[in-house]
N, C-alpha and C positions, 0 to 999 in steps of 0.2 A: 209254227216255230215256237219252240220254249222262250219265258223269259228269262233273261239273264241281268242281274241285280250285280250291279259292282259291290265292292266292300265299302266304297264311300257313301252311296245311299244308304246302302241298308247301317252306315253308322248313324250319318246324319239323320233318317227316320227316326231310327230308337232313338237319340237325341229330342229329337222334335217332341217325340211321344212322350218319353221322363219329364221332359221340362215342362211340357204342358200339361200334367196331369203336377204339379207341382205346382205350377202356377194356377189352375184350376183351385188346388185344396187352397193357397195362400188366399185368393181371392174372396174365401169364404171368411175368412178372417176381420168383420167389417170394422171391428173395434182399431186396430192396426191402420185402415183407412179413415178412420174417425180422429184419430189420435195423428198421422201425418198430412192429411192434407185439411186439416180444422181453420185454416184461415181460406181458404176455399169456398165457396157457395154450396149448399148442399145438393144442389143439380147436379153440380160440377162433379161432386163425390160421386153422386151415384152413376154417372156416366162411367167414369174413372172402372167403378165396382161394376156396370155393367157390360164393358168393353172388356177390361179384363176377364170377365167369366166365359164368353159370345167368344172371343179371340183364344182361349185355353182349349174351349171345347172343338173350335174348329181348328186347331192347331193337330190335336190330337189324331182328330177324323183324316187329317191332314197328312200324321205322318203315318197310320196305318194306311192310306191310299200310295204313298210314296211305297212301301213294303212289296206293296203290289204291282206299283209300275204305270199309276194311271197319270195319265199328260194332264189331267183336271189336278189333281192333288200337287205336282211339282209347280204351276202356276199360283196353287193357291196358297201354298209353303212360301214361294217367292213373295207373295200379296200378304201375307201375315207378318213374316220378314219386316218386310219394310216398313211396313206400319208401324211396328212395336219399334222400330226406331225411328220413327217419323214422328210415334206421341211418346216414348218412353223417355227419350233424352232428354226433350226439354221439360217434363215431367219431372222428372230425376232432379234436373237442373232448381226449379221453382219450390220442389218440395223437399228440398236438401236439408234445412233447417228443421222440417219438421219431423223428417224421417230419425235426422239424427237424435235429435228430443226422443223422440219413442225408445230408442235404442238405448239412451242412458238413463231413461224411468223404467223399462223394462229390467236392464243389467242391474243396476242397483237395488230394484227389489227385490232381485233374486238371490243378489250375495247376503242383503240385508238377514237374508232366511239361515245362510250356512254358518256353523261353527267356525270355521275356517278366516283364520286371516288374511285379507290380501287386499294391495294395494288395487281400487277401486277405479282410477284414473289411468292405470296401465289397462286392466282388464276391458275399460271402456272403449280406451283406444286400439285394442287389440278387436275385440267385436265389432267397434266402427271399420275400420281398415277389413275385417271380412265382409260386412255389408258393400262395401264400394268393391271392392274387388270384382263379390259377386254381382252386382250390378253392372260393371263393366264386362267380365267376363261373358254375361247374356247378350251384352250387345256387340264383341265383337263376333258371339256365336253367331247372330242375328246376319252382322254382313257377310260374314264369312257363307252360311247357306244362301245369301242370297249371290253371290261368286261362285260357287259350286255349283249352284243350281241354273245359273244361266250360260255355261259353258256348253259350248257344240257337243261335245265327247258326250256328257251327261243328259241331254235334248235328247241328244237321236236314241239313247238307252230307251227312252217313252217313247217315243216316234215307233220302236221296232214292238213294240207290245201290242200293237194290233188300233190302235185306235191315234188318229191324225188330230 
């Protein structure tokens, strides 16, 4: 029997796959992790930097197995899910200050650079307000696949792929 992919996996896959090949290159970015979580242990850090690289890469593997239809990858979608919000909130939560710091040494020395004038303090809080957003916006993607992906209708999608 052929597989048949609803339109909401195959969104949420490609989802899974952008985001984690997104969160992969950001992870590379250790200056950005050096700079927000500096009051941190440097253990701490690198767990931080190795979780996230370990969890992008398998996200990824993750949601091109969901493409496919395989009942290993929609558990292990669910299991990455939860995780990222199991360490990302209160993550988020603890390194709020610092992330924010990055965000306003970052902006400002970028405006520093342009001819252009402009009020500094709105731009600040206009690039803060996109950082939370987008941070929040990942984690309600976060529960949201893991709702989707433990629904009956969406199970037996993988159940009918040939493998229990």
């Amino acid at each position: 029997m052929d597989k048949k992919r609803s339109k909401g996996v195959t969104i949420f896959a490609w989802l899974m796959i952008v985001l984690n090949i997104s969160f992969f290159l950001s992870s590379t970015d250790i200056r950005f992790y050096d700079a927000c979580f500096r009051q941190f242990p440097k253990n701490v850090v690198f767990f931080i930097v190795t979780y996230s690289m370990v969890s992008a890469l398998i996200g990824m593997m993750a949601g091109i197995g969901l493409l496919k239809l395989r009942p290993a990858a929609r558990k292990i979608g669910i299991f990455i899910n939860t995780t990222d919000l199991l360490i990302g909130i209160p993550l988020f939560s603890v390194s709020f200050d610092g992330v924010k710091k990055y965000v306003s040494d970052v902006v400002v020395s970028e405006l520093i650079k342009t001819p252009v004038v402009v009020d500094i303090e709105m731009v600040l809080t206009i690039v803060w307000d996109v950082v939370v957003v987008w941070s929040l916006a990942v984690f309600v993607l976060s529960a949201l696949f893991i709702f989707f992906f433990t629904r009956p209708a969406v199970k037996a999608q993988f159940l009918k792929s040939g493998a229990a």
